[in-house]
N, C-alpha and C positions, 0 to 999 in steps of 0.2 A: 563938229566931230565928236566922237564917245568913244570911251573904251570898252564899253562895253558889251561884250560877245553878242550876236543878230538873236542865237535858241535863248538867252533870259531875259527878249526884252518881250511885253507883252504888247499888246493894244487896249485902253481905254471904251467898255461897254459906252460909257455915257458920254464923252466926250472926246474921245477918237485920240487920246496924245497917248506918247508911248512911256510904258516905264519900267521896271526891275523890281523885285522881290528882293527886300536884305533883311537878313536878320539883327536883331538890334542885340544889344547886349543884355537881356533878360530872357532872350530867347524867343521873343516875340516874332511875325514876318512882317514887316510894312513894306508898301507898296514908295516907289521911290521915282523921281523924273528921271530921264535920261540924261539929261541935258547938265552938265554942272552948273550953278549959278551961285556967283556971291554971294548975294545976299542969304541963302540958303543956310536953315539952322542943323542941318545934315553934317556929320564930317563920314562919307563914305570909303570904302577900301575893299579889295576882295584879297583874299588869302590864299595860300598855296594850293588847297583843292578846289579852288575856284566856286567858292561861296561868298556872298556879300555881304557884307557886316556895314551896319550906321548906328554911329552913337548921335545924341542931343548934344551940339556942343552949347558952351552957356554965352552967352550977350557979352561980344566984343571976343569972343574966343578963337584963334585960326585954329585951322585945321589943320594935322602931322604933314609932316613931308608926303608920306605916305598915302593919306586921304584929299577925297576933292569935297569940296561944298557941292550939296546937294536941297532941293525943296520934296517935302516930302508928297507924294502926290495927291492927298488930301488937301492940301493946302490950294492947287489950282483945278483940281476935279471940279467939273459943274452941277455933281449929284454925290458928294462924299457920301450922302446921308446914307444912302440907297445900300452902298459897299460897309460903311457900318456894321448895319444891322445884319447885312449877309452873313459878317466874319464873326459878328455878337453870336447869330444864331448857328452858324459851322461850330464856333468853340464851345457853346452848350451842348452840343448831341455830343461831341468827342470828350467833352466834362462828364457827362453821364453815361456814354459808354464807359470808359474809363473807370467810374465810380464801381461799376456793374462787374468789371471786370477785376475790380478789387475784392469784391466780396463774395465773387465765385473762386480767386485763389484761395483768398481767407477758407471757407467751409473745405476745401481740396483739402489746405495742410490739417485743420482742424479733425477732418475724417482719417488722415494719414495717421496720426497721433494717435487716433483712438486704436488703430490695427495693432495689436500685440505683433513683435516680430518681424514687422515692414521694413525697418530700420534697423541694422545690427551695426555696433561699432566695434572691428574690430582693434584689437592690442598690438601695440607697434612693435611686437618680438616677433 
């Protein structure tokens, strides 16, 4: 049995098991079993807007009241490699988009600045 809602569980391309999307505490998404398991170094939880959160807990550590033990689904995927390199290569376009989109605000404020006028402050009377 799971508690976890049927719309966040996905299906495994490469080996058919089923799992969840949680965000870790750095902000990162991993990919997570369904299943809770002991021995699992996951301590997972969902929060009031119904998001999933896993931290790493450390060797010999329980989990909150509030979390289950979890394996993260790397750990029993039969092609991790393959989803790696996917998510390697998804977070470099969006690293360089991003980059791209940094330096087209940069030149936006930079030409705003140069406009005499664009900006007026007025006086608090």
């Amino acid at each position: 049995m799971t508690d976890v809602p049927s719309p966040d569980i996905k299906e495994c391309e490469a080996c058919g098991e089923r799992f969840f999307f949680a965000r870790t505490l750095g902000g990162a998404v991993m990919p997570v079993n369904v299943k809770p398991d002991r021995t699992g170094n996951l301590a997972v939880h969902q929060d009031v807007a119904g998001t999933w959160h896993a931290r790493v807990m450390r060797k010999g550590e329980e989990p909150r009241r509030h979390e289950k033990p979890h394996l993260p689904h790397f750990a029993t995927c039969t092609r991790p490699a393959d989803f790696r390199r996917r998510l390697a290569q998804a977070r470099a376009e969006r690293n360089k988009t991003t980059r791209n989109n940094r330096s087209h605000r940069r030149a936006a404020a930079a030409a705003a600045i140069e406009q005499p006028g664009l900006f007026r402050i007025e006086s608090g009377r």
